[in-house]
TORMI-139811 format. One record per residue (C-alpha): residue in one letter; residue number from 1; x, y, z. Coordinates in pm, whole numbers. Example, Ala and Ser with C-alpha at 12.3 -4.5 7.8 and 13.67 -1.06 7.14 Angstrom:
2
A;1;1230;-450;780;
S;2;1367;-106;714;
This chain:
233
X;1;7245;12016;-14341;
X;2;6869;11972;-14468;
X;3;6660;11934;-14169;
X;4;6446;11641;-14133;
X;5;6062;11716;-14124;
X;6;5913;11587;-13814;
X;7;5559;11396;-13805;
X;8;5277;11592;-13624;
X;9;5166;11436;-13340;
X;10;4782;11340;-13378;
X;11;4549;11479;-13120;
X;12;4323;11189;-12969;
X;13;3985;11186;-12807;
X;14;3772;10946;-12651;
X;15;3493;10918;-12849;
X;16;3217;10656;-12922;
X;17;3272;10385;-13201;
X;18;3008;10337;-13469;
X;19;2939;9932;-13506;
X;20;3196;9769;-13736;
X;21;3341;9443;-13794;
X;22;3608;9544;-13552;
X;23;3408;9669;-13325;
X;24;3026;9477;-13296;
X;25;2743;9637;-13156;
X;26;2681;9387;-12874;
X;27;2302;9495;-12868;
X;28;2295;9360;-13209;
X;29;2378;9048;-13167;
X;30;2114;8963;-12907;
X;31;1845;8757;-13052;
X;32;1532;8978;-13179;
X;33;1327;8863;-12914;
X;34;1599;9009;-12654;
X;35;1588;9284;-12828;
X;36;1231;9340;-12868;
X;37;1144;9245;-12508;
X;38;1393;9524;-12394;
X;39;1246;9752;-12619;
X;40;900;9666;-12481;
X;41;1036;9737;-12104;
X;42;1156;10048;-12195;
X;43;812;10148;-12300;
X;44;654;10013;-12018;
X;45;897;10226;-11801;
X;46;863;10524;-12003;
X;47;458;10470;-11996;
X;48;447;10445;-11629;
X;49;702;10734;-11525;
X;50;417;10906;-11753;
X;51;119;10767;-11554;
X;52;288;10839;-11160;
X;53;412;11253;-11313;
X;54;73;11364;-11418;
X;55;-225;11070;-11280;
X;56;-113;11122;-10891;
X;57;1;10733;-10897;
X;58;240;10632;-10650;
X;59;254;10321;-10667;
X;60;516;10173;-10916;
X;61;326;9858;-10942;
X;62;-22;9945;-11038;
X;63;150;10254;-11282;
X;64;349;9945;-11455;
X;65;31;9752;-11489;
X;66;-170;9992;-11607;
X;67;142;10103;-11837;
X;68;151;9768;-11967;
X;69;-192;9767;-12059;
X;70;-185;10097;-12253;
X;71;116;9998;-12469;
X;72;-21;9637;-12521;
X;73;178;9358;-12372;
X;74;163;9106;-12080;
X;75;213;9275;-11795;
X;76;365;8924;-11631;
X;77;622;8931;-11979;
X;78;795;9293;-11971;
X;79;736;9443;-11641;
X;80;1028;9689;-11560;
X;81;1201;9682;-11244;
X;82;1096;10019;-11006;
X;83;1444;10083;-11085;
X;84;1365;10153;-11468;
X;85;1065;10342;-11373;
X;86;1213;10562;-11176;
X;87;1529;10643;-11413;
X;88;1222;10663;-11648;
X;89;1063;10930;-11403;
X;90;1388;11139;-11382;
X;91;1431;11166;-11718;
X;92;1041;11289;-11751;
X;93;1066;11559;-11503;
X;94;1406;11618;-11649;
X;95;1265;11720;-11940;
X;96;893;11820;-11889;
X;97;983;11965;-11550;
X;98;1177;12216;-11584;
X;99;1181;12521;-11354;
X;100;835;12460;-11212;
X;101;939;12101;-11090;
X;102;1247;12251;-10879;
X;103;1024;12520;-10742;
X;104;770;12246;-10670;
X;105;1048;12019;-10480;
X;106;1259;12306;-10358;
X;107;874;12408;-10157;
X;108;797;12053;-10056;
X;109;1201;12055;-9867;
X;110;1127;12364;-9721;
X;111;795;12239;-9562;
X;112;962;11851;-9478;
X;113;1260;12100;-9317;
X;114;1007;12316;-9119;
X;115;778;11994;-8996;
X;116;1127;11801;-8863;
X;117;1251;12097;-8674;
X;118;918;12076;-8469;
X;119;978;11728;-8410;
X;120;1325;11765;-8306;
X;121;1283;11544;-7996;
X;122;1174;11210;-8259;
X;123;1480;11207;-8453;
X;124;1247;11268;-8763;
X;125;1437;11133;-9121;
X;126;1352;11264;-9467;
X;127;1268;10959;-9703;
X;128;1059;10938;-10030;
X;129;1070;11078;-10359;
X;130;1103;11467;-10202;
X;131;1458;11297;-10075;
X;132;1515;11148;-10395;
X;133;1397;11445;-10606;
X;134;1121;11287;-10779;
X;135;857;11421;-10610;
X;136;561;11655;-10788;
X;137;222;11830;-10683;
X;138;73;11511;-10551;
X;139;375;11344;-10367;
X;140;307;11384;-9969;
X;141;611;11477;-9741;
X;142;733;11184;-9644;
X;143;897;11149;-9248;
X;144;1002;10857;-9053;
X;145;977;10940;-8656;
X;146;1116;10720;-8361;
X;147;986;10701;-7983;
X;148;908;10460;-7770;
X;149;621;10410;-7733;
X;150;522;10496;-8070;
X;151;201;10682;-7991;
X;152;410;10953;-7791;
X;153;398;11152;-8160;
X;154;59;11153;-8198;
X;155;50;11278;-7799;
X;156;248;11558;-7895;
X;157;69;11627;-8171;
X;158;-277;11649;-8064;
X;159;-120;11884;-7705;
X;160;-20;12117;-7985;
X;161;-321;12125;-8142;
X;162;-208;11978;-8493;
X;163;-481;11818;-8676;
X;164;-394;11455;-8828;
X;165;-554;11128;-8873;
X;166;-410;10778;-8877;
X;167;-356;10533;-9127;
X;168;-117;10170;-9118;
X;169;100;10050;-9387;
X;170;249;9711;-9438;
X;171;635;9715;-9528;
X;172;819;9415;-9559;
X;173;1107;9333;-9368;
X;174;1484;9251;-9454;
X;175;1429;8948;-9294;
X;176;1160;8853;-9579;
X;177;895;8913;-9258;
X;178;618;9181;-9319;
X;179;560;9485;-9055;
X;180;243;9721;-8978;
X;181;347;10050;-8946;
X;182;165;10337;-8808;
X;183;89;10646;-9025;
X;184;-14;11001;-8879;
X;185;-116;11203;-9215;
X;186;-143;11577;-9151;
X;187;-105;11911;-9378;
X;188;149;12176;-9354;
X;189;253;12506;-9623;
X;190;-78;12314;-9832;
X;191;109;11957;-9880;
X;192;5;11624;-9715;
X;193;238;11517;-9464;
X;194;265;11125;-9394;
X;195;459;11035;-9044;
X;196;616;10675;-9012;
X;197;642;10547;-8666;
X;198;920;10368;-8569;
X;199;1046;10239;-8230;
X;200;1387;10415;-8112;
X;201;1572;10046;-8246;
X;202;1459;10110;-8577;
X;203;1710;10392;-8583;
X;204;1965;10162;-8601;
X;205;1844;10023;-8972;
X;206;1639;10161;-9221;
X;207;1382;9954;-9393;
X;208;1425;9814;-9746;
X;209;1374;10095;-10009;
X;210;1091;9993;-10255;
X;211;1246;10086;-10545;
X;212;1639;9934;-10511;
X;213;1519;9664;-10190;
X;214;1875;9828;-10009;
X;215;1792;10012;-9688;
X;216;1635;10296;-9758;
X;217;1779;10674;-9782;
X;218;1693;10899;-9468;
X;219;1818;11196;-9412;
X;220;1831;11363;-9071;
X;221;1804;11778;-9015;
X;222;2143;11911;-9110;
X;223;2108;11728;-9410;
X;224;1762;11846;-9540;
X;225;1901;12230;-9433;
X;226;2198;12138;-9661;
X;227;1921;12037;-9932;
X;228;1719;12334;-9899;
X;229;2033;12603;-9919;
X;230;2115;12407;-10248;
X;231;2429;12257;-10073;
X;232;2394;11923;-10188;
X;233;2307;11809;-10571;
């Protein structure tokens, strides 16, 4: 009996679909100005992820502004969200970076990890971009310590010796409501050290992150050791 060929069963992949009638771009068929104003955000972001890596700006504000003057446009018409800058500031350590950027970050976890074990007894937190992993050469360690009252850090500090000064920053609130918070600066390992000082409550919620307005990232001891022994991505 003749056998009957059988049909080969085609491999498939998931792969990505070139624009056809079947299948639109849906970029495409946004109107040019949608298109272009997108385009013009995404230089903005890529401008100002430029201007905080190498100018020692840190604040995403006055790098889009001044981003948006260097490429040209209204700063009040295509203003990226901190978001897009930082994605934008990944990407541009990503690839300019390199090695020297993780031995840069790995050092700045090290000292954050060395500073919190002294002040054990404040519950210190790890926030900021050497949490995040965008920090560089000019990004201070940034720590948020609790006790009540809120000058017992600087007491300890200055029994031990540690030279610091003080500074206040205003933080708004999830409430909408805007808060002074006190700032001991110091040095350790050759990086600038910045000290938020919370009451013991404020344990209990983070403040709004700057860049996503969710409460912000902090990460205790155990979790900055698990950074540091390259435990955690």
């Amino acid at each position: 009996m003749e056998s009957i060929p059988m049909r080969r069963r085609k491999k498939t992949r998931t792969k990505f679909i070139e624009p056809s009638p079947d299948f639109p771009d849906p970029v495409a068929d946004l109107p040019r100005s949608v298109r272009k104003m997108r385009q013009l955000r995404r230089d903005v972001a890529a401008e100002a992820a430029r201007i905080m890596a190498t100018e020692s700006q840190r604040n995403f504000r006055a790098a889009k502004q001044k981003a948006a003057a260097r490429v040209g446009v209204n700063s009040r018409l295509a203003l990226p969200s901190n978001r897009e800058v930082e994605d934008a500031l990944r990407a541009y350590q990503g690839f300019f970076g390199g090695e020297r950027h993780d031995r840069q970050l790995q050092a700045l976890r090290e000292t954050a990890l060395r500073v919190m074990r002294g002040l054990a007894p404040f519950c210190p937190r790890l926030v900021g971009p050497v949490l995040e992993g965008t920090a560089d050469q000019y990004s201070r360690v940034s720590l948020h310590v609790f006790s009540d009252p809120s000058d017992e850090v600087a007491l300890d500090l200055r029994n031990r010796g540690v030279v610091f000064h003080q500074e206040e920053r205003t933080i708004r609130w999830h409430d909408g409501s805007h808060r002074r918070i006190p700032l001991i600066v110091t040095e350790a390992d050759g990086a600038s050290v910045e000290l938020a000082c919370f009451t013991r409550n404020d344990l209990r919620q983070a403040p709004p992150c700057p860049v996503s307005g969710h409460p912000q990232k902090r990460a205790p001891i155990t979790e900055v050791e698990c950074l540091v022994a390259g435990m955690v991505a």
